[in-house]
DSSP file (Angstrom, degrees, kcal/mol; ACC not computed):
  #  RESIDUE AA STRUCTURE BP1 BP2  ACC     N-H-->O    O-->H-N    N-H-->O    O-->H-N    TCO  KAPPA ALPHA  PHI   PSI    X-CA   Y-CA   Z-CA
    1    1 A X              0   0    0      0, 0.0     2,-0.4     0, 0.0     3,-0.0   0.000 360.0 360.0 360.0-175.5   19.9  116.4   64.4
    2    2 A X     >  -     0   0    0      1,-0.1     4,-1.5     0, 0.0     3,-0.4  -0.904 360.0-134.5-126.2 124.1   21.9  117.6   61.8
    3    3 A X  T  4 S+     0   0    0     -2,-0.4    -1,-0.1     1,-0.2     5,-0.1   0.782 112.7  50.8 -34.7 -52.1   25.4  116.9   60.7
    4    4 A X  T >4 S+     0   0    0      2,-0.2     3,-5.4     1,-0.2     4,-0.4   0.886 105.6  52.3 -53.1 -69.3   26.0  120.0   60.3
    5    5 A X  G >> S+     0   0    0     -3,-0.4     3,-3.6     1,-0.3     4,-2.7   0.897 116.7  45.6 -46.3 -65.9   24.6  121.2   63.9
    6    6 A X  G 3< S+     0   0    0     -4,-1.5    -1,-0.3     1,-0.4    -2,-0.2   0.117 103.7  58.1 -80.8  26.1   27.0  118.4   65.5
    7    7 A X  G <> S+     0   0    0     -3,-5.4     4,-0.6     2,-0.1    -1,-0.4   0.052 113.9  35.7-106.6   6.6   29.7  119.0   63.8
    8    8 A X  H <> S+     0   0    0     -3,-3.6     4,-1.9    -4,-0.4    -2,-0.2   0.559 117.8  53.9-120.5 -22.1   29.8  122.7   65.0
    9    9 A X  H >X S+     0   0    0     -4,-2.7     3,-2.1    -5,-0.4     4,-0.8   0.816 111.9  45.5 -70.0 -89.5   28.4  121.4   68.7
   10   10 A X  H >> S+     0   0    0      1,-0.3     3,-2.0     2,-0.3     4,-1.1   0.507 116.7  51.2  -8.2 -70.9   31.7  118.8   68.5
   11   11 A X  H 3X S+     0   0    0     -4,-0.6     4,-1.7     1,-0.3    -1,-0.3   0.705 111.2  44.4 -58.6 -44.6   33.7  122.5   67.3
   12   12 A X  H << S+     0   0    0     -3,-2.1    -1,-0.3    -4,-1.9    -2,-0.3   0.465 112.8  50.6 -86.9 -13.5   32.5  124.2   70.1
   13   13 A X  H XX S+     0   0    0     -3,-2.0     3,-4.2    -4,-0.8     4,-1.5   0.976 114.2  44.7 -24.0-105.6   33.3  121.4   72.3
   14   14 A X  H 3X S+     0   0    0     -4,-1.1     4,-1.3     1,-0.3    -2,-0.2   0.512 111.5  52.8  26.6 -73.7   36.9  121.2   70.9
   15   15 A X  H 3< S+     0   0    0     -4,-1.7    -1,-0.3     2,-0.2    -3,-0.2   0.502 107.7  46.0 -84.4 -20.9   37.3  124.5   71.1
   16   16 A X  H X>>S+     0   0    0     -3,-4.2     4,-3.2     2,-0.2     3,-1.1   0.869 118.6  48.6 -81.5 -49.7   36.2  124.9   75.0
   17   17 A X  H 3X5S+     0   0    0     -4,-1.5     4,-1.0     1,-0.3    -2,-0.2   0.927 106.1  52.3 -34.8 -43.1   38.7  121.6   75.8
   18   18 A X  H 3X5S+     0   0    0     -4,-1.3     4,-0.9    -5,-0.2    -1,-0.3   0.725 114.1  44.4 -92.5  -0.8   41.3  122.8   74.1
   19   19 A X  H <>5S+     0   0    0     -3,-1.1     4,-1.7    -5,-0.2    -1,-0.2   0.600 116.2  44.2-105.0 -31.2   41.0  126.5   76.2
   20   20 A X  H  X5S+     0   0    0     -4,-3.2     4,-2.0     2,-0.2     5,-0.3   0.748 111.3  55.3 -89.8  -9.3   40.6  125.2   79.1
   21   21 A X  H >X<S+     0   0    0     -4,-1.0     3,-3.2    -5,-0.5     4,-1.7   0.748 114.2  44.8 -45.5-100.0   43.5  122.7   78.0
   22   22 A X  H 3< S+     0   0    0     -4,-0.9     5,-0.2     1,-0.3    -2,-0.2   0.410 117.5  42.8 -35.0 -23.8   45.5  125.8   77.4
   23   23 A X  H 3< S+     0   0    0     -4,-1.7    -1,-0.3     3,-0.1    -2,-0.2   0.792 129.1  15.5 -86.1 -25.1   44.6  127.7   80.7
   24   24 A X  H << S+     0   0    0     -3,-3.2    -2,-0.2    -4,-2.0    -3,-0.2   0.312 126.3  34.9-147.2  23.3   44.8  125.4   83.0
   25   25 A X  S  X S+     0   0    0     -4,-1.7     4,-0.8    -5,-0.3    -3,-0.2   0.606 107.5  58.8-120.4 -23.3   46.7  122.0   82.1
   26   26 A X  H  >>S+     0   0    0     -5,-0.5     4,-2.5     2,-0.2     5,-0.5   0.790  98.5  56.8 -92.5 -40.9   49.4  123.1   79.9
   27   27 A X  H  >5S+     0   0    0     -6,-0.3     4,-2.6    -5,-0.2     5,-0.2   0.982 103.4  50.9 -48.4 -49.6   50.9  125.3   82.1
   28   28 A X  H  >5S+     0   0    0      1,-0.2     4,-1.0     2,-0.2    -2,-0.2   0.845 115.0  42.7 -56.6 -27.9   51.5  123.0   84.6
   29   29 A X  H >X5S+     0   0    0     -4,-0.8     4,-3.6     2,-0.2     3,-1.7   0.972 114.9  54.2 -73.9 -49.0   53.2  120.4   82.0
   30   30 A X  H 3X5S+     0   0    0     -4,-2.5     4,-2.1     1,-0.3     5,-0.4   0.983 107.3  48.9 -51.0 -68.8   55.0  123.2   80.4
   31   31 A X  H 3X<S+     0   0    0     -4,-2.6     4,-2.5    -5,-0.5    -1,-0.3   0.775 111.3  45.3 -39.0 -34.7   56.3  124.1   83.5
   32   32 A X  H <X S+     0   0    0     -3,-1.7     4,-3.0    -4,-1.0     5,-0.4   0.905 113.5  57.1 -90.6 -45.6   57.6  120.3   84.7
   33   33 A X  H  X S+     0   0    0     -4,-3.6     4,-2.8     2,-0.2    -2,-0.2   0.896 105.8  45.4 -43.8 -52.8   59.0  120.2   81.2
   34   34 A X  H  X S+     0   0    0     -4,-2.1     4,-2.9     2,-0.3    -1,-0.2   0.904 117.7  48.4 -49.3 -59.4   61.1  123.3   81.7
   35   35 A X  H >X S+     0   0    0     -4,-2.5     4,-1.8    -5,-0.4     3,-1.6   0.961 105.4  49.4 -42.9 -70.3   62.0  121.9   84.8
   36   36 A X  H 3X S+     0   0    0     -4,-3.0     4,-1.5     1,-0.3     5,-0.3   0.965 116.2  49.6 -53.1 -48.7   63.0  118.5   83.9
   37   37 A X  H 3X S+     0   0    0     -4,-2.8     4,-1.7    -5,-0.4    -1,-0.3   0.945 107.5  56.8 -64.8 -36.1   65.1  120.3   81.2
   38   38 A X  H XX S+     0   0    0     -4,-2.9     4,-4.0    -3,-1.6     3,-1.2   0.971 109.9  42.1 -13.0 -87.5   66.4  122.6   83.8
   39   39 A X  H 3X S+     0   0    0     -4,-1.8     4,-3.1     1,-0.3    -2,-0.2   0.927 112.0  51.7 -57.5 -63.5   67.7  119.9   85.8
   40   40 A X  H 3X S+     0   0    0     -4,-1.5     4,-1.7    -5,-0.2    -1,-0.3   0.777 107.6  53.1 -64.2  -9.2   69.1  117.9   83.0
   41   41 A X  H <X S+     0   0    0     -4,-1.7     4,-1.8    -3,-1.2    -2,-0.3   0.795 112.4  45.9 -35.8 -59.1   70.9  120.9   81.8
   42   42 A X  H  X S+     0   0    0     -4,-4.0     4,-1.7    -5,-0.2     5,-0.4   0.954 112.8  56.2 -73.6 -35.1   72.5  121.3   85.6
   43   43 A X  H  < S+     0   0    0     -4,-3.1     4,-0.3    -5,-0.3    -1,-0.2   0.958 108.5  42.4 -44.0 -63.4   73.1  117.8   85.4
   44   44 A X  H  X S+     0   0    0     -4,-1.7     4,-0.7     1,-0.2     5,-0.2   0.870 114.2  45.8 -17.5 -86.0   74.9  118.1   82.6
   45   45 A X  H  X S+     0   0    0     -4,-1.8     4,-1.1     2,-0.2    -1,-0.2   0.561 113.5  52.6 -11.4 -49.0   76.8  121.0   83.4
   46   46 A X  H  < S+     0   0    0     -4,-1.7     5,-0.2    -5,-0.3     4,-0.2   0.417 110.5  52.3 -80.0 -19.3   77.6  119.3   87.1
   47   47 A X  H  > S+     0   0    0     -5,-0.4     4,-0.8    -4,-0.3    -2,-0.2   0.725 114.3  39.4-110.0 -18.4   78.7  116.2   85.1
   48   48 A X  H  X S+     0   0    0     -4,-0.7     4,-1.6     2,-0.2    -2,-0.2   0.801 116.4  50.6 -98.1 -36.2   81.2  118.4   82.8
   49   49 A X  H  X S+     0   0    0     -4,-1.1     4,-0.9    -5,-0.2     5,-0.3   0.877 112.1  47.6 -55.1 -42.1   82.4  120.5   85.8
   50   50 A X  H >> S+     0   0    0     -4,-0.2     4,-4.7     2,-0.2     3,-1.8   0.998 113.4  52.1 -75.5 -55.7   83.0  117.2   87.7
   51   51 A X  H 3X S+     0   0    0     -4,-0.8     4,-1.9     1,-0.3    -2,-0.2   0.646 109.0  45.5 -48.3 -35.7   84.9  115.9   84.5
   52   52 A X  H 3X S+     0   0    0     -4,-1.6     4,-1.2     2,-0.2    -1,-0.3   0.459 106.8  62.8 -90.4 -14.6   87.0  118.6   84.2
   53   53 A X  H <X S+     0   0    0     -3,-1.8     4,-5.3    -4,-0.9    -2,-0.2   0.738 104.7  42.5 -35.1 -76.9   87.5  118.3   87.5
   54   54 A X  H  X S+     0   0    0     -4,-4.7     4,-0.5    -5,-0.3    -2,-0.2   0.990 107.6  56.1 -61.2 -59.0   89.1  114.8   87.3
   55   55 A X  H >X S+     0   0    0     -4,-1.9     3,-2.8     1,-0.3     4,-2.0   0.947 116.8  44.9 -77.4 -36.2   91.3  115.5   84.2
   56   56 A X  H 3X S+     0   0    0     -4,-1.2     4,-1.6     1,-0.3    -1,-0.3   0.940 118.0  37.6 -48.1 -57.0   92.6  118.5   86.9
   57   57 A X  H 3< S+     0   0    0     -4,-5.3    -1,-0.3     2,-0.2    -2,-0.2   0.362 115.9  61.1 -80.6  12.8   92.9  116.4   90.1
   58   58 A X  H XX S+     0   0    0     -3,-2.8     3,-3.7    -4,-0.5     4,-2.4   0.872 110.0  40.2 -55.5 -78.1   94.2  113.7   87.3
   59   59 A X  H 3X S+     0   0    0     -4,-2.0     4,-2.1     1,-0.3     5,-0.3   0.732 116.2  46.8 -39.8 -40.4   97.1  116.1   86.4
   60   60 A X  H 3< S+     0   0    0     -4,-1.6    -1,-0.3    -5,-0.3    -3,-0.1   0.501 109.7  51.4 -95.5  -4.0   97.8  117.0   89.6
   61   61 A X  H <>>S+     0   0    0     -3,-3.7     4,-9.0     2,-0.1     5,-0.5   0.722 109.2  56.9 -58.6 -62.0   97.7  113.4   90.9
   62   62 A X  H  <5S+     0   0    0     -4,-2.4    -2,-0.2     1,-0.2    -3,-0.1   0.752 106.0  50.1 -52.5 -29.2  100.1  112.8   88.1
   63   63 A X  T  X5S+     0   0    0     -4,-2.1     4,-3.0    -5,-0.2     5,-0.3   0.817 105.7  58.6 -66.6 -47.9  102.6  115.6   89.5
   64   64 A X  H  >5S+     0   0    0     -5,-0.3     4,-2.7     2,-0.3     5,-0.2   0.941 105.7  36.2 -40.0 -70.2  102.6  114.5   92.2
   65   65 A X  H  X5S+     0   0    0     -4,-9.0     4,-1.5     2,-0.2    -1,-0.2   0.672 119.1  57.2 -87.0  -3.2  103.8  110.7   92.0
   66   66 A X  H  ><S+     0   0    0     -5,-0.5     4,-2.6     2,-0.1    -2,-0.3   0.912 109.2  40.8 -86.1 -21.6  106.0  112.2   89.4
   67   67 A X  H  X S+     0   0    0     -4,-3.0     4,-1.2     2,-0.2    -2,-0.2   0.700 117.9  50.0 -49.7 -46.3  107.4  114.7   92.2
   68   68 A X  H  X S+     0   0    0     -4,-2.7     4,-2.9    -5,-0.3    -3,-0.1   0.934 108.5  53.3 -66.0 -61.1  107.4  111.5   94.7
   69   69 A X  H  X S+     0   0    0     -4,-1.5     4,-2.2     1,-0.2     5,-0.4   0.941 117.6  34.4 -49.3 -59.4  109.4  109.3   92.0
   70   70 A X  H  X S+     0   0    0     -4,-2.6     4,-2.6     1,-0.2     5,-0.3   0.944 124.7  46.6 -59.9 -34.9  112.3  112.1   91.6
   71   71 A X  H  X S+     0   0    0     -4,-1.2     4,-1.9     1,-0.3    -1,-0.2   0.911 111.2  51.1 -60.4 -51.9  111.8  112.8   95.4
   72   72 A X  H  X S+     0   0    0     -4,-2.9     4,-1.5    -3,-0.3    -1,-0.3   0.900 116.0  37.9 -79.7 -48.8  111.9  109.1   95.9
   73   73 A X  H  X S+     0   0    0     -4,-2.2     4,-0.5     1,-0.3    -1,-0.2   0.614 110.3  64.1 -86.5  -5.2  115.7  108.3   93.6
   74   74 A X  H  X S+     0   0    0     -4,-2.6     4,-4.8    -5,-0.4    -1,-0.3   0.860 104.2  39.8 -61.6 -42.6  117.1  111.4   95.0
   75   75 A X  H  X S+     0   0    0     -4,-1.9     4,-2.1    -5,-0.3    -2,-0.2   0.801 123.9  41.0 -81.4 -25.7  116.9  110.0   98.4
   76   76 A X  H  X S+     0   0    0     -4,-1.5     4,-2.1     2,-0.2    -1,-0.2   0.800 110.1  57.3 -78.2 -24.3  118.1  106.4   97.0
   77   77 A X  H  X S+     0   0    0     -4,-0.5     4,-1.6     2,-0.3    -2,-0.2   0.886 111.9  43.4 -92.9 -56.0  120.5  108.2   94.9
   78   78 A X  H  X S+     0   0    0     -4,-4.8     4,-4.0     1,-0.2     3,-0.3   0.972 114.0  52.5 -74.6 -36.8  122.0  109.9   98.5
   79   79 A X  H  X S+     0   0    0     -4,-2.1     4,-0.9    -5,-0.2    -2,-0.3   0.714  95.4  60.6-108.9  33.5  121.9  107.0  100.0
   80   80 A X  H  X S+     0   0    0     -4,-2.1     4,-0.7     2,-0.1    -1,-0.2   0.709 111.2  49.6 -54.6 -34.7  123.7  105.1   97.6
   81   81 A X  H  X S+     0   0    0     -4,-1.6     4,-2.7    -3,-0.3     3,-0.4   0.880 106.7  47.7 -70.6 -43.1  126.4  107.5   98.4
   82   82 A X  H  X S+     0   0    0     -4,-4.0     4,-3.3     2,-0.3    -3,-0.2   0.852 117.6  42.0 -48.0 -42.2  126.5  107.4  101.7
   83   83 A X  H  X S+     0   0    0     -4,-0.9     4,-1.3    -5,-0.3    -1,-0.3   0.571 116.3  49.0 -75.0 -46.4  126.4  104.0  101.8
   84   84 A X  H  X S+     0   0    0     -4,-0.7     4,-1.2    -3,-0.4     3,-0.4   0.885 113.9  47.6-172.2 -83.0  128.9  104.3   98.9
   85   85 A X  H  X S+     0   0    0     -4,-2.7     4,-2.7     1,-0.2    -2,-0.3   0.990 113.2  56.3 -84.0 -76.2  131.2  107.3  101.4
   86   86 A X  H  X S+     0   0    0     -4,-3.3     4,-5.0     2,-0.2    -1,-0.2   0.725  98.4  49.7 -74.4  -6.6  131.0  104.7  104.2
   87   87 A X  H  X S+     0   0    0     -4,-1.3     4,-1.2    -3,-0.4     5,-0.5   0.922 110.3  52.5 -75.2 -77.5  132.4  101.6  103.0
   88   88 A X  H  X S+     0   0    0     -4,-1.2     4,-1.8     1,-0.2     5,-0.2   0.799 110.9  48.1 -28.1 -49.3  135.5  103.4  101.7
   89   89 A X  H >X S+     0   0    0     -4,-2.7     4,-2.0     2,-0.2     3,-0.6   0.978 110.2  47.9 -47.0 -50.4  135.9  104.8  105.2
   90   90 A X  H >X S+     0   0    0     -4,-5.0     4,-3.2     1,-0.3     3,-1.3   0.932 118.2  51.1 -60.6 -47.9  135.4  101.3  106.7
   91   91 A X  H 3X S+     0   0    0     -4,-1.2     4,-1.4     1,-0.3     5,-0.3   0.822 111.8  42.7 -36.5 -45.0  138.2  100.4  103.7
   92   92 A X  H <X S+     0   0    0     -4,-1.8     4,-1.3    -3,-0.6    -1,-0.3   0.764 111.4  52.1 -99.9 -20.8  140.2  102.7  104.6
   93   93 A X  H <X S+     0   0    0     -4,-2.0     4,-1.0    -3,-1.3     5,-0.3   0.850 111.3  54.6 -76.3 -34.7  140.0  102.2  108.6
   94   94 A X  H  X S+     0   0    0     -4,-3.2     4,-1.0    -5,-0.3    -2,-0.2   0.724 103.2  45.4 -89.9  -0.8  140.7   98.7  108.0
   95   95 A X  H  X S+     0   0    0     -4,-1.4     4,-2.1     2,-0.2     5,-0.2   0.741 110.0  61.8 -92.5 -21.8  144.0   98.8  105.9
   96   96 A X  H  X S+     0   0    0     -4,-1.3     4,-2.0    -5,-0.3    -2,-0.2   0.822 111.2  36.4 -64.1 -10.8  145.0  101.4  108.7
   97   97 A X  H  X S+     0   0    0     -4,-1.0     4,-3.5     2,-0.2     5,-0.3   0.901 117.7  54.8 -91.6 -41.3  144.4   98.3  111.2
   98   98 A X  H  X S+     0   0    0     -4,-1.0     4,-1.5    -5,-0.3     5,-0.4   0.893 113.6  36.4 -28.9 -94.9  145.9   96.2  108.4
   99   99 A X  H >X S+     0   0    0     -4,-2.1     4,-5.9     1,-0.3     3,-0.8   0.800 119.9  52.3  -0.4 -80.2  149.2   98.5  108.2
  100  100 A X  H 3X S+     0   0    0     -4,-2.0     4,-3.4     1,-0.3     5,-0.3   0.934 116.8  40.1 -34.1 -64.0  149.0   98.9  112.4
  101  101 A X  H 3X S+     0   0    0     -4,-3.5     4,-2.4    -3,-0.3    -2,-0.3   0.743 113.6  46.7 -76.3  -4.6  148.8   95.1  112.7
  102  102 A X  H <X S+     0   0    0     -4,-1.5     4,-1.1    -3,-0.8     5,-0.4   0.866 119.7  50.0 -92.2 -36.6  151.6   93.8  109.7
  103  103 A X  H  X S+     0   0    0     -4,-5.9     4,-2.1    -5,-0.4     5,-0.5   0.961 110.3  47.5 -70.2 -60.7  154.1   97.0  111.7
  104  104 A X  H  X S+     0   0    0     -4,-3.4     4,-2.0    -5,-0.3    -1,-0.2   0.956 114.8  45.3 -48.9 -38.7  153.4   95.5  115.0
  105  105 A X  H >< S+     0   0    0     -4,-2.4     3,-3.1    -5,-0.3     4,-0.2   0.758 112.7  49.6 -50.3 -93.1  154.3   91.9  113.5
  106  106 A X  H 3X S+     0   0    0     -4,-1.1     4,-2.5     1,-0.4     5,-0.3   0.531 116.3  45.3  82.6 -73.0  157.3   93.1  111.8
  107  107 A X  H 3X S+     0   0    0     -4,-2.1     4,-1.3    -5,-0.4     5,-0.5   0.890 112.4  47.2 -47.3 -38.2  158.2   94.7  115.2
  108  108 A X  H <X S+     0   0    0     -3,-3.1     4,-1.4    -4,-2.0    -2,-0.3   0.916 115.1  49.1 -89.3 -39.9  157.3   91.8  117.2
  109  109 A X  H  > S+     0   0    0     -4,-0.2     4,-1.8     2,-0.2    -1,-0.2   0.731 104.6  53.2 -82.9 -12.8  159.3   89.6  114.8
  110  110 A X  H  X>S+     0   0    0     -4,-2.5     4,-5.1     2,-0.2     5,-0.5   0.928 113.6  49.1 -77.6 -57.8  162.7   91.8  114.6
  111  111 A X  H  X5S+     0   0    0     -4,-1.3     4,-1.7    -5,-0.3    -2,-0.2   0.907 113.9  46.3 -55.2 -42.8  162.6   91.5  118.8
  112  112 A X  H  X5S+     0   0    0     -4,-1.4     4,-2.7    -5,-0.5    -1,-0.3   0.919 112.8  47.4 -64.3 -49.4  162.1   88.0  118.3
  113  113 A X  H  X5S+     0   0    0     -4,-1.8     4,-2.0    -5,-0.2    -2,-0.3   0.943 113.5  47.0 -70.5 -32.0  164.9   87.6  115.6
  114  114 A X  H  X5S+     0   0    0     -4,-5.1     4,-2.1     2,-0.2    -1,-0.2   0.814 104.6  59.3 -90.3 -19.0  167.4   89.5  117.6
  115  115 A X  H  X<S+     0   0    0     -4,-1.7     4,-3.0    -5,-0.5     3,-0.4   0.998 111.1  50.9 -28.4 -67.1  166.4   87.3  121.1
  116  116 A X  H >< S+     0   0    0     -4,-2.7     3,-0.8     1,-0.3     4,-0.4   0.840 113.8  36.1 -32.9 -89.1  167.6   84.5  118.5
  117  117 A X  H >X S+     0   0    0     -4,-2.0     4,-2.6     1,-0.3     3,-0.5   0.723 117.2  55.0 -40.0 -45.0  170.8   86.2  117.7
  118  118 A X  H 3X S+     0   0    0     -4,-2.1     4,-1.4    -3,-0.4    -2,-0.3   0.960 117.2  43.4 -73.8 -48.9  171.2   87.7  121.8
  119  119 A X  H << S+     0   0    0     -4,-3.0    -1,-0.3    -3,-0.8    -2,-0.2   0.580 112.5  46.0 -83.9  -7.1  170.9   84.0  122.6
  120  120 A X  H X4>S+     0   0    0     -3,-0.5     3,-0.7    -4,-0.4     5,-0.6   0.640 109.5  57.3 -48.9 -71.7  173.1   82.3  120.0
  121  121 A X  H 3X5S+     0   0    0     -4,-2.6     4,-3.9     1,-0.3     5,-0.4   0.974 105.0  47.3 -42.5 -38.7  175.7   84.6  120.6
  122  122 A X  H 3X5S+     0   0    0     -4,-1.4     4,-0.8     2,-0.3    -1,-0.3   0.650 111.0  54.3-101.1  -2.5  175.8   83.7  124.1
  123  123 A X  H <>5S+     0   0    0     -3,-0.7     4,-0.9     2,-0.1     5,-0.3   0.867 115.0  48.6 -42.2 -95.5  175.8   79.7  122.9
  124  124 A X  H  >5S+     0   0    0      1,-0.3     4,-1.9     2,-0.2    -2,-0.3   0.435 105.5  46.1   9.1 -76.5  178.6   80.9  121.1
  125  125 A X  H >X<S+     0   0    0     -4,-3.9     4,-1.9    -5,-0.6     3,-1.7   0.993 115.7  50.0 -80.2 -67.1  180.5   82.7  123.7
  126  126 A X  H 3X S+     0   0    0     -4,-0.8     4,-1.3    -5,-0.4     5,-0.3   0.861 116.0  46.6 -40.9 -46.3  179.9   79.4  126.3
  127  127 A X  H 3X S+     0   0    0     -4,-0.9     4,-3.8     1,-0.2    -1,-0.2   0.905 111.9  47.2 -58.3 -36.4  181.2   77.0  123.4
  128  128 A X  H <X S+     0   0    0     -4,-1.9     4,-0.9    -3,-1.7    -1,-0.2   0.993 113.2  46.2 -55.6 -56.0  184.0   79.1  122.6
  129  129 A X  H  < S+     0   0    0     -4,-1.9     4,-0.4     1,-0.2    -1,-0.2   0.574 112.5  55.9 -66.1 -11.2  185.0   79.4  126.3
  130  130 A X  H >X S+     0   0    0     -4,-1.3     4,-3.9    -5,-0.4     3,-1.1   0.905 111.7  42.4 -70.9 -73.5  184.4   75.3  126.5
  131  131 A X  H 3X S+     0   0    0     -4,-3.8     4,-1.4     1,-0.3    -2,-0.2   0.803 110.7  55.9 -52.5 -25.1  186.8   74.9  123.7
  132  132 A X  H 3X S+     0   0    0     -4,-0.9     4,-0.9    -5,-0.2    -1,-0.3   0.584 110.0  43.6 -99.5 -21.0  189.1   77.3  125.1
  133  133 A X  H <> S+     0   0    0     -3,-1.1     4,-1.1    -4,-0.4    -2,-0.2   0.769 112.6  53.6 -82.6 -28.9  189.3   75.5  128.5
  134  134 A X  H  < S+     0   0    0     -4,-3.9     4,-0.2     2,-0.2    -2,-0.2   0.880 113.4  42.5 -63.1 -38.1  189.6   72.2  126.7
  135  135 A X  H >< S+     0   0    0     -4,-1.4     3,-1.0     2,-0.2    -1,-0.2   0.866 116.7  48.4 -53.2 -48.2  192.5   73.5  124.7
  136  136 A X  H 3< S+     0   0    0     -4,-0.9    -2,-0.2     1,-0.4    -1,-0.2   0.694 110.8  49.6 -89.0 -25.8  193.9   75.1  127.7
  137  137 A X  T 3< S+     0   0    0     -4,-1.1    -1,-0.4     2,-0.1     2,-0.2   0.672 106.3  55.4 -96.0   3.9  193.6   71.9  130.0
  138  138 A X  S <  S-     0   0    0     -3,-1.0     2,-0.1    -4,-0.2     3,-0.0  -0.482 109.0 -84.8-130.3 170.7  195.3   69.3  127.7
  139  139 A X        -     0   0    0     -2,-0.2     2,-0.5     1,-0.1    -1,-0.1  -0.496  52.4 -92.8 -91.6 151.9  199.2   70.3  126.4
  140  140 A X        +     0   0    0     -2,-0.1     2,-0.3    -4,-0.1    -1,-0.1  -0.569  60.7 159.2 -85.3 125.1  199.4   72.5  123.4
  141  141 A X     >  -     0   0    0     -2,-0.5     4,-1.1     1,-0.1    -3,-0.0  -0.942  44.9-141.2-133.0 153.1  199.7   70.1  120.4
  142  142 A X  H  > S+     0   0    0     -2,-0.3     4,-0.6     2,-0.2     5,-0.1   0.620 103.3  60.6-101.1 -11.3  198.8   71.5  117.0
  143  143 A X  H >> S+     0   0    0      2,-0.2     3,-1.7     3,-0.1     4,-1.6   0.961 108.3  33.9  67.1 -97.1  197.3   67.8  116.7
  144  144 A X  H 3> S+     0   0    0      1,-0.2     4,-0.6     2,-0.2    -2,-0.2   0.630 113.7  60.6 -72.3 -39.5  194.9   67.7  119.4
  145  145 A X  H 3< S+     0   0    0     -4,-1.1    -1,-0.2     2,-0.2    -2,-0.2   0.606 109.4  47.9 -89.6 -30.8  194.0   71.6  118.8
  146  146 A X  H XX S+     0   0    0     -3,-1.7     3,-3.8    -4,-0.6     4,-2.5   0.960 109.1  52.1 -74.1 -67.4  192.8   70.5  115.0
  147  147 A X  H 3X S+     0   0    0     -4,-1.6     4,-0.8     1,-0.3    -2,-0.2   0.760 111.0  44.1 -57.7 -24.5  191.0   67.9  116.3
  148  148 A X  H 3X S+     0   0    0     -4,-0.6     4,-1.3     1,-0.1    -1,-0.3   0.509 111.2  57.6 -96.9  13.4  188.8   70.1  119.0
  149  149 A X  H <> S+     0   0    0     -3,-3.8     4,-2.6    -5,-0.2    -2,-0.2   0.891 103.3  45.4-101.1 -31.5  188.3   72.6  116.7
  150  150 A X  H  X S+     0   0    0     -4,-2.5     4,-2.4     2,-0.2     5,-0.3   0.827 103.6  64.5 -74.2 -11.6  186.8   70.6  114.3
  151  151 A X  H  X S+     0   0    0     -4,-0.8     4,-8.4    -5,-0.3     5,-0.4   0.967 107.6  47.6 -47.8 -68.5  184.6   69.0  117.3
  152  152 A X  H >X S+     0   0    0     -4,-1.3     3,-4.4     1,-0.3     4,-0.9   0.794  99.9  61.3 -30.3 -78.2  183.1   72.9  117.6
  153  153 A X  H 3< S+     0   0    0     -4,-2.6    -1,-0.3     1,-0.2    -2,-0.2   0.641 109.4  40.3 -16.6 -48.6  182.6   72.9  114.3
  154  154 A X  H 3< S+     0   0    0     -4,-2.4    -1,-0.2     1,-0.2    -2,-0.2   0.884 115.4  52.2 -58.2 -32.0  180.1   69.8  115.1
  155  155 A X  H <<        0   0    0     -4,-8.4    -1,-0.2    -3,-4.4    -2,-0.2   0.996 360.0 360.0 -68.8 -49.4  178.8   71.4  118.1
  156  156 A X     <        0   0    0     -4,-0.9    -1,-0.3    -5,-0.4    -2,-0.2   0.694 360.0 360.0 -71.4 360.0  177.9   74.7  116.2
């Protein structure tokens, strides 16, 4: 044969491959291409939606524990005060017991000091009446009267 002839059989070859290529294999690839681009497109998309997603439920994380932190040193904040409100009361209950307890000494010791005095006086008055019978049984001598008086003196 002839170049010629079996370069135009080879063309006519070619040329039947490459149409039945095109009718009935290249759709189907076209078609899985499309897809697969499809799908990595929604991927995409799904993967920027999710992303933007996070920095939201970032932010709103972030509100959050910043909304817990003030939440959280307000509540320390009262009960520093409270805490704060009830030691001055306990202060202040306990200089009233203070107060109570130094007036009830005070008291307790004035009653005590004037026992003292109620019972001295009534030394006193027996000494006196002592001296005054001693005087009174012996003769009046200005002598002997010096001399028991300074005796009291000793006694008191």
């Amino acid at each position: 044969m002839n170049i010629n002839a079996t370069l135009i059989i080879q063309m006519i070859v070619f040329l039947i491959l490459v149409g039945f290529t095109m009718k009935y294999v290249w759709p189907p690839i076209v078609k899985a291409l499309d897809e697969r681009a499809a799908r990595i497109a929604d991927g995409l998309s799904a993967a920027d939606k999710a992303k933007a997603e996070l920095s939201t439920a970032n932010k709103r994380v972030e509100e959050q524990l910043s909304a817990a932190r003030t939440d959280a040193a307000q509540r320390l904040a009262d009960a520093e005060r409270l805490a704060q409100s009830m030691i001055e009361e306990a202060k202040a209950r306990a200089n009233d017991e203070g107060a109570k307890i130094v007036a009830a000494a005070k008291a307790e010791a004035e009653q005590e000091a004037f026992k003292a005095r109620e019972a001295l006086r009534e030394q006193v008055a027996v000494l006196a009446v002592k001296g005054a019978e001693q005087i009174l049984r012996r003769e009046v001598n200005p002598g002997i009267h010096a001399e028991l008086l300074n005796r009291l003196k000793v006694e008191l």
